[in-house]
SERO-4910 file (N, C-alpha, C, O; in steps of 0.05 Angstrom, whole numbers):
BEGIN
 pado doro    nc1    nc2    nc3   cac1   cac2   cac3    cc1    cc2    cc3    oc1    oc2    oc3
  Unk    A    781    -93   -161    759   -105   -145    733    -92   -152    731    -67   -152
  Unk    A    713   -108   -159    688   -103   -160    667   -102   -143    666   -118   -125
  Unk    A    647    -86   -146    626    -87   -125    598    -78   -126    592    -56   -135
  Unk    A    583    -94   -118    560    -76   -119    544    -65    -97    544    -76    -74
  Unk    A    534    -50   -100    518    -28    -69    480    -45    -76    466    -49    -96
  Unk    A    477    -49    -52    452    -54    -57    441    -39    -26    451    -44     -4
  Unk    A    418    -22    -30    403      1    -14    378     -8    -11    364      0    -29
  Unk    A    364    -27     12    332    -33     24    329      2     33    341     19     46
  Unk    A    305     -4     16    290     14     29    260      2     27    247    -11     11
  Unk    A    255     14     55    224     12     59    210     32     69    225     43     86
  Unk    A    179     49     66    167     59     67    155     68     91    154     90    102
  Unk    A    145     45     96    143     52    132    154     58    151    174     43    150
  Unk    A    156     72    173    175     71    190    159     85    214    144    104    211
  Unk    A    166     72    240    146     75    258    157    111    271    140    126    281
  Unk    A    185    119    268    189    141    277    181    168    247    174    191    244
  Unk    A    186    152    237    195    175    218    171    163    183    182    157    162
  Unk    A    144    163    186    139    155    166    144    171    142    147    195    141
  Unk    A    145    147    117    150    160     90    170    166     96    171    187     84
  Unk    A    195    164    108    222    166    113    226    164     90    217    184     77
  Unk    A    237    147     76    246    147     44    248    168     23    266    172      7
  Unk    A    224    180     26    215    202     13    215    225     28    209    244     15
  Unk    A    219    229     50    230    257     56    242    272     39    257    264     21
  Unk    A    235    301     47    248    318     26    267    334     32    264    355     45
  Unk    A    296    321     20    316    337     41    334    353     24    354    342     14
  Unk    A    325    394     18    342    411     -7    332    400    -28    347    396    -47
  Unk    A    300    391    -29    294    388    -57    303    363    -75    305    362    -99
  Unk    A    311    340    -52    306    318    -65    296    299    -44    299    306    -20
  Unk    A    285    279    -49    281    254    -29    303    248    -19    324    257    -27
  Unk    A    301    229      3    318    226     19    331    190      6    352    179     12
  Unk    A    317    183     -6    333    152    -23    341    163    -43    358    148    -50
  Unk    A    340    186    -61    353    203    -85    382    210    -74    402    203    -85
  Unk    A    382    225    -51    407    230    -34    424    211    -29    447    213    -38
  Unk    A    413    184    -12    432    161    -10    439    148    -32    461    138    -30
  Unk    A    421    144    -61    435    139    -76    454    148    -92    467    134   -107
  Unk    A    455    171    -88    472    194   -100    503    201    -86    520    215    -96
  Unk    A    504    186    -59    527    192    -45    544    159    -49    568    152    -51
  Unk    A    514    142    -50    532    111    -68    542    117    -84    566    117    -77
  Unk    A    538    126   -116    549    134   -139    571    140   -140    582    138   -162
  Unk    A    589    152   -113    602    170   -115    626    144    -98    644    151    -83
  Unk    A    621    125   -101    635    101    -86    646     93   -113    640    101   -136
  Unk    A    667     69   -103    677     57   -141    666     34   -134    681     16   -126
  Unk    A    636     29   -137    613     16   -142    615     14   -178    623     33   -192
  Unk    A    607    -12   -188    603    -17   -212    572    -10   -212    564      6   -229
  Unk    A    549    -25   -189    534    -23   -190    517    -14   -171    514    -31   -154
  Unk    A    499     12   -165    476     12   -148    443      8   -149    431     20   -166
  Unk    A    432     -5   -135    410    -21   -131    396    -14   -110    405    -17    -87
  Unk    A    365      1   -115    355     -1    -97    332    -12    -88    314     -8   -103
  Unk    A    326    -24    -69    316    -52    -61    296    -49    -49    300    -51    -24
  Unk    A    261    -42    -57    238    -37    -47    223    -59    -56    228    -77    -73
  Unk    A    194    -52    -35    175    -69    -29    143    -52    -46    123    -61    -55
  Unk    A    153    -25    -43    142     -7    -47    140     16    -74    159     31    -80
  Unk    A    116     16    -89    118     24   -109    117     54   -115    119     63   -138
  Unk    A    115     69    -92    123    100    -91    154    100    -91    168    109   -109
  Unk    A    162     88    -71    193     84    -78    206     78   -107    228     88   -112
  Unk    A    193     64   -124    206     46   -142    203     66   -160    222     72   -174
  Unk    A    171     86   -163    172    112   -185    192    141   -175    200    155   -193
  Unk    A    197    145   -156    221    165   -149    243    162   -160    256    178   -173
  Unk    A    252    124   -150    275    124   -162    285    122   -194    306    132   -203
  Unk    A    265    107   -209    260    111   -236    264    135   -246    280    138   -265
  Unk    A    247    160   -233    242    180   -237    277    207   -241    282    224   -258
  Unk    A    289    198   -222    307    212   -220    331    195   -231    354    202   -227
  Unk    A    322    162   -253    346    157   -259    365    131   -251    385    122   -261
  Unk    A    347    123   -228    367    101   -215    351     79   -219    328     79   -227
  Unk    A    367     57   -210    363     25   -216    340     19   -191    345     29   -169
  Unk    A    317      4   -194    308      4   -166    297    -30   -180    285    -35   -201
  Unk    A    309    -55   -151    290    -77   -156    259    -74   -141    256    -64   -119
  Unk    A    242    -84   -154    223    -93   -133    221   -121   -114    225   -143   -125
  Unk    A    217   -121    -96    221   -149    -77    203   -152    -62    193   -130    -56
  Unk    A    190   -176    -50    177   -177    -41    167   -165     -2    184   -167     16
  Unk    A    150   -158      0    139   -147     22    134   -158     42    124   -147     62
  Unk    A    140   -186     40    146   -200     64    166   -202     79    165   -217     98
  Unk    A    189   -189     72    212   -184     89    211   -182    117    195   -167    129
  Unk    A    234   -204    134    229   -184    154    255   -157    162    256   -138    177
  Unk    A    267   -166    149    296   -148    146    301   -143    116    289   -150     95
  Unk    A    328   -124    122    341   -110    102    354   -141     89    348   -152     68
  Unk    A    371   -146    106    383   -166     98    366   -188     75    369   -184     51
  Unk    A    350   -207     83    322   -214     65    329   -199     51    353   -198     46
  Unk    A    314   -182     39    310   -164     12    338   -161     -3    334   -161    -28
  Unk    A    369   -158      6    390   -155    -10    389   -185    -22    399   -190    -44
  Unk    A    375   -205     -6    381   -233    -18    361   -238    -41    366   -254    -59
  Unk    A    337   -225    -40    327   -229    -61    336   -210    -90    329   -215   -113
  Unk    A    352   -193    -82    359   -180   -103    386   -202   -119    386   -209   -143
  Unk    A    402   -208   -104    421   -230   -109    406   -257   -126    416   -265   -147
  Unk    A    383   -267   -116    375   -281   -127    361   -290   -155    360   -311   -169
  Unk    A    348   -256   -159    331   -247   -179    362   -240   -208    362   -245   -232
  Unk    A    382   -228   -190    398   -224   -220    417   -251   -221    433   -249   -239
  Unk    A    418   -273   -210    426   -293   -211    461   -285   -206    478   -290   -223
  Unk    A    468   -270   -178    496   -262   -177    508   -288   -166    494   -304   -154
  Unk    A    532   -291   -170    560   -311   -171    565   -311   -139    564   -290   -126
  Unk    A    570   -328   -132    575   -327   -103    596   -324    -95    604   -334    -73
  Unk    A    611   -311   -110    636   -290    -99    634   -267   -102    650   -252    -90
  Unk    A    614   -255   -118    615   -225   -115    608   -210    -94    590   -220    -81
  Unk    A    617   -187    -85    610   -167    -64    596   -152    -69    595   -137    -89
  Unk    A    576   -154    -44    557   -138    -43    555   -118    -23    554   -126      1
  Unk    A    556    -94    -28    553    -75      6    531    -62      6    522    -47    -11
  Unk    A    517    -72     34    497    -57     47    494    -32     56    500    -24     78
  Unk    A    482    -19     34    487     17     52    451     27     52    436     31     33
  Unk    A    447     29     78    415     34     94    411     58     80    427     76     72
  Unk    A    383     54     78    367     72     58    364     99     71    350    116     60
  Unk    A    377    106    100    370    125    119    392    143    127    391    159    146
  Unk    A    417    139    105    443    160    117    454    160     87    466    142     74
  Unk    A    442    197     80    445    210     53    475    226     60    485    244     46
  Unk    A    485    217     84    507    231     89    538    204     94    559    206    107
  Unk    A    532    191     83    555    162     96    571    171     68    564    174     44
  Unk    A    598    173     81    626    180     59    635    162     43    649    144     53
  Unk    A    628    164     11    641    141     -3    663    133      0    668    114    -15
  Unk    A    682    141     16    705    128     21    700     99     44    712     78     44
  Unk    A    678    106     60    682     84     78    660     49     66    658     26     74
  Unk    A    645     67     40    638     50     19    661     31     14    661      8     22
  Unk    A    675     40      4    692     22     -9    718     12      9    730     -8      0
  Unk    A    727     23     31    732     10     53    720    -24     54    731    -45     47
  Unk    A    697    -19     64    687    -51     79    689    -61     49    706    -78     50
  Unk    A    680    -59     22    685    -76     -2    719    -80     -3    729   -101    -11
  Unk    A    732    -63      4    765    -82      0    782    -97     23    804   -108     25
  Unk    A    753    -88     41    765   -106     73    760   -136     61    776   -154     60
  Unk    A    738   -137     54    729   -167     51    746   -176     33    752   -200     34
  Unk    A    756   -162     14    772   -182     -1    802   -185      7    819   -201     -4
  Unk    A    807   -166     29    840   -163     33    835   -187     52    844   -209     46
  Unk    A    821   -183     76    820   -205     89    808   -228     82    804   -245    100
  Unk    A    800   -232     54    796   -262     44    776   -276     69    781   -298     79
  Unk    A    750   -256     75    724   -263     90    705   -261     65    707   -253     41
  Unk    A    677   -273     86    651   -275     76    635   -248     92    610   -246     95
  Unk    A    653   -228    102    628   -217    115    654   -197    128    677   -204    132
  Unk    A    641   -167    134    663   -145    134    647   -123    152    623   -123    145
  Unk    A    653   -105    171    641    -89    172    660    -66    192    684    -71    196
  Unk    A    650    -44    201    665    -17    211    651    -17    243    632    -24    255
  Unk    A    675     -4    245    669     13    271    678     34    278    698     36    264
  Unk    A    675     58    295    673     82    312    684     76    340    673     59    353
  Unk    A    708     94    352    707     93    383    691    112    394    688    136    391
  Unk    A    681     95    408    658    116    434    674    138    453    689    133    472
  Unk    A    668    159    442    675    184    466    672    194    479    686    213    486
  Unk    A    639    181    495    630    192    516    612    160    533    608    138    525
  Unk    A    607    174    562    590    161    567    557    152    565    543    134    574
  Unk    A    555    170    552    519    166    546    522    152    523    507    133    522
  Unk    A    540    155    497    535    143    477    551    105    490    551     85    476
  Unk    A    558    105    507    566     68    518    546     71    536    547     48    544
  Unk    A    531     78    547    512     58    566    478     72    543    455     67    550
  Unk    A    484     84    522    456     78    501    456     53    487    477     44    476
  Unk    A    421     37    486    421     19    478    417     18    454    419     -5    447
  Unk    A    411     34    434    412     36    411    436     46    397    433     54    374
  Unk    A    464     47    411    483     49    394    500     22    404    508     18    426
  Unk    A    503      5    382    514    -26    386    537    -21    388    551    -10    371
  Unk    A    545    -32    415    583    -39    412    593    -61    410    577    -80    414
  Unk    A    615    -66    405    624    -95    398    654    -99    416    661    -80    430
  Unk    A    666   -120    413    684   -123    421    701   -151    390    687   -164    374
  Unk    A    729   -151    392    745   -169    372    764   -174    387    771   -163    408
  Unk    A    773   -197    374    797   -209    376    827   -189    366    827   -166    359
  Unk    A    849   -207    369    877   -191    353    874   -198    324    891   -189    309
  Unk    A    856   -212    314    859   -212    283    843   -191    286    861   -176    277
  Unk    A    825   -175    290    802   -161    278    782   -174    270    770   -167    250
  Unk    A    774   -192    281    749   -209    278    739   -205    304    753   -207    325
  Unk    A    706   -199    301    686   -201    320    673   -224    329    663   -244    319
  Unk    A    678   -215    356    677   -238    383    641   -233    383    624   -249    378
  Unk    A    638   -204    390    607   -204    399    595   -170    394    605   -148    398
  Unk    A    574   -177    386    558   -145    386    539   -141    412    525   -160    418
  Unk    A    538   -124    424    519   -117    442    510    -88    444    523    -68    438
  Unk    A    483    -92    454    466    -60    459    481    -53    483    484    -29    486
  Unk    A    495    -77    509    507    -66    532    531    -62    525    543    -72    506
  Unk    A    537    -46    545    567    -32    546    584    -62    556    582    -75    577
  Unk    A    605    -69    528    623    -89    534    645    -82    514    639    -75    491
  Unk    A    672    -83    523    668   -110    551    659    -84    576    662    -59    575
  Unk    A    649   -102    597    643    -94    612    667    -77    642    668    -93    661
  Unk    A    674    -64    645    691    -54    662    684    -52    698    671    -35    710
  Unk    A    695    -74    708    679    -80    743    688    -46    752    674    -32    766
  Unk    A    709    -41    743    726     -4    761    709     12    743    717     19    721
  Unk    A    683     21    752    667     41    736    686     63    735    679     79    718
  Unk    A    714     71    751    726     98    750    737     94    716    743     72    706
  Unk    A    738    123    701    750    129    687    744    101    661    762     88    650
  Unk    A    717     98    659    709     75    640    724     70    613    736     51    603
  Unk    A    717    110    599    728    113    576    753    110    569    761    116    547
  Unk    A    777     95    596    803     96    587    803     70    567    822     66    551
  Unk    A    783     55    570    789     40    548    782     45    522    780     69    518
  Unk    A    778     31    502    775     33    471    749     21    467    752      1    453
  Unk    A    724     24    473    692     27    459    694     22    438    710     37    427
  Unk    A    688     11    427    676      1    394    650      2    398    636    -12    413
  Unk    A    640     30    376    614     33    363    614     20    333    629     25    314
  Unk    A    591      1    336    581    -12    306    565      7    288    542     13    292
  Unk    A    582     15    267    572     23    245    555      2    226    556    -21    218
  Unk    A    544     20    225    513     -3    205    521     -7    173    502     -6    157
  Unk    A    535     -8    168    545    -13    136    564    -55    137    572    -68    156
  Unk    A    564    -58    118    561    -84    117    574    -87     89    568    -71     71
  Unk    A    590   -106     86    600   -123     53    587   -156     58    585   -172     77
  Unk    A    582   -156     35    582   -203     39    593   -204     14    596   -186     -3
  Unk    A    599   -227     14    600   -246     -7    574   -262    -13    564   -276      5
  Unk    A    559   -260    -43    536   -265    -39    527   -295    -30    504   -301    -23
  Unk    A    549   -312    -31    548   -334    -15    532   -336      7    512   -351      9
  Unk    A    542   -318     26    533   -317     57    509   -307     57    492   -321     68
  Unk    A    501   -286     48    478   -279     43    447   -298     36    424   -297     46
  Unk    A    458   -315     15    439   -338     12    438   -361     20    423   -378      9
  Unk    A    455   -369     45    465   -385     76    447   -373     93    431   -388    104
  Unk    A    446   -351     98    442   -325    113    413   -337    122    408   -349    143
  Unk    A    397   -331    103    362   -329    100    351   -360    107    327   -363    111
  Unk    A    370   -384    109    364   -402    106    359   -409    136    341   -423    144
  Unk    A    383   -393    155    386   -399    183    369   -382    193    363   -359    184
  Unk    A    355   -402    225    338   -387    239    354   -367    254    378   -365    254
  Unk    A    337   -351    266    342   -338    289    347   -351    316    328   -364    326
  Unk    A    366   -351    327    367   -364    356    365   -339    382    362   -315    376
  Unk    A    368   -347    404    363   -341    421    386   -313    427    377   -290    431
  Unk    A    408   -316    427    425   -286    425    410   -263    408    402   -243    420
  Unk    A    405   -266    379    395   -249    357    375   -242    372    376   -223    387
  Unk    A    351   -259    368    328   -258    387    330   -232    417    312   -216    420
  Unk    A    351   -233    433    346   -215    462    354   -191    451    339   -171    454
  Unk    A    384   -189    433    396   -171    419    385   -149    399    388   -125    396
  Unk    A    371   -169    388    345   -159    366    380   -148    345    384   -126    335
  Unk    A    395   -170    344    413   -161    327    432   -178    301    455   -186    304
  Unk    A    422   -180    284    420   -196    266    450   -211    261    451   -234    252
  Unk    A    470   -196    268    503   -209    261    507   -228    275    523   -246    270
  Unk    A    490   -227    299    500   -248    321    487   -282    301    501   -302    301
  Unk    A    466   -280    291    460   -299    283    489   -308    262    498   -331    267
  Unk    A    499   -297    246    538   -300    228    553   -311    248    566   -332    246
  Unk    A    551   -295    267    570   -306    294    565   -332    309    582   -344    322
  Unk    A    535   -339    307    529   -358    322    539   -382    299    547   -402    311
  Unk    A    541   -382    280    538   -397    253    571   -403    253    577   -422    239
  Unk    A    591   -390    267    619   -393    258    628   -381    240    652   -387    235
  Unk    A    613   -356    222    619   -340    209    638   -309    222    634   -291    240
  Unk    A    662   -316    201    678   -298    213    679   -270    207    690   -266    185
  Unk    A    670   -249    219    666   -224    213    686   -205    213    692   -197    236
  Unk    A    703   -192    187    726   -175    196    708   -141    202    689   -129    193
  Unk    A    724   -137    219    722   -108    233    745    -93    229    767   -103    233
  Unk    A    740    -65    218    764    -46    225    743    -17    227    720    -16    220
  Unk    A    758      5    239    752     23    239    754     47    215    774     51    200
  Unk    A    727     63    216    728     69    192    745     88    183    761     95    201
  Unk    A    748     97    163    773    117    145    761    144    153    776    163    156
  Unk    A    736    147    157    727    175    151    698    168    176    685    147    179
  Unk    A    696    196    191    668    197    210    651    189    198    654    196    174
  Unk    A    634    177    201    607    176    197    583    191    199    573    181    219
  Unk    A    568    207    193    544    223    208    526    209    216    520    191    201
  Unk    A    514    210    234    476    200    239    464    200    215    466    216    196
  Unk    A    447    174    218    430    169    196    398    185    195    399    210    196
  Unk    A    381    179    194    366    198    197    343    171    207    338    151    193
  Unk    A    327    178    241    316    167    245    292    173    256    272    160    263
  Unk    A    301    206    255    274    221    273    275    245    267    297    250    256
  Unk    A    259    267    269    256    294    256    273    308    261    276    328    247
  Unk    A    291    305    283    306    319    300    333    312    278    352    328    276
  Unk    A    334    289    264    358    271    257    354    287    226    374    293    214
  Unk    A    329    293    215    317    305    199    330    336    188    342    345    168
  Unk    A    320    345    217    324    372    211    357    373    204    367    382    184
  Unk    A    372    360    227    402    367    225    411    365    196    424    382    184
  Unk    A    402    333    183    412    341    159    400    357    132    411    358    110
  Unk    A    381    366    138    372    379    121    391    410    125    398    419    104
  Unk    A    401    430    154    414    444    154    445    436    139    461    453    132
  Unk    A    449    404    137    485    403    130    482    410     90    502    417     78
  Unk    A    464    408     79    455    412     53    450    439     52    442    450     31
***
């Protein structure tokens, strides 16, 4: 099985500017994430800027970087223009790994790339069980809920499914959405074509628009923890101490 990693990165960032280029043990922080792709059985990594400080770092230290255009409004967008620009086959796999976690385990890389092909989908992704209560009633950690195939019913910022016996919440099984992603470049250039509706829209969460579409999403949980990505100085510092 083949695959390729394609990494948006963008420059701005309202918490954390110049995020990209953070300097984390004496390298940038997109030098790091690409460097923990590499280490995936990726044929190919790609990294996917708007931005031409980005594009000379990554040159600089070695790696593949497309340029794309700056009208994006998502990550997603930008992997499609990369798809488009090398003219890829609409069966190959593509995995999304965010330009913001120099710490995500190449094993769970290549996880979501052989989910999608074991389960013979257009679209693949992971999850985490929640072990506390602050991380299920935070709105910035997405939970989901599936079916008995392992296909996703629904993503949400609220805690679902929802439990009416608030006693002893955590006896159930929480699904935290991990932000890593496979397609088939098919879906991807389907993807960009469909609007946003009204779920995505309240959600501010882009899968639901796959879901709204009848696109079937396999889910499993991942092989290996995940760390925090890096979104704030605090997210910063920590990994700069794990180096």
């Amino acid at each position: 099985m083949e695959f390729t990693i394609v990494i948006p990165a963008r420059f701005d960032s309202q918490r954390l500017p110049g995020k990209a280029l953070v300097d984390i043990a004496g390298k940038p922080m997109i030098q790091r994430v690409y460097e923990q792709a590499r280490l995936s059985n990726a044929k190919e990594v790609i990294v996917a800027t708007d931005d031409k400080r980005i594009e000379t770092v990554v040159n600089d230290f070695g790696g593949q970087c497309c340029m794309t255009s700056n009208d994006h409004e998502s990550g997603t967008d930008r992997i499609q223009e990369v798809i488009s620009r090398r003219n890829m086959a609409d069966d190959e796999i593509i995995v999304n790994v965010q330009g913001d976690e120099p710490l995500i385990p190449p094993e769970v890389i290549n996880q979501v790339a052989s989910n999608i092909e074991t389960a013979n989908v257009v679209m693949a992704t992971l999850y985490e069980l929640i072990d506390s209560t602050g991380d299920l009633l935070d709105p910035n950690i997405v939970k989901l809920v599936t079916d008995i195939n392992d296909f996703a019913l629904y993503f949400s910022r609220a805690p679902i499914p929802f439990k009416r016996d608030r006693n002893d919440v955590l006896d159930l099984c929480y699904k935290r959405h991990v932000g890593i992603y496979a397609y088939r470049a098919s879906l991807l250039n389907n993807f960009v074509k469909w609007e946003a509706d009204e779920l995505e829209l309240m959600e501010k969460l882009e899968q639901l628009r796959a879901i709204r579409k009848g696109v079937k999403i396999h889910v499993a949980e991942a092989v290996s923890s995940i760390p925090p990505g890096v979104d704030t100085l605090e997210d910063l510092e920590r990994t700069r101490k794990f180096y």
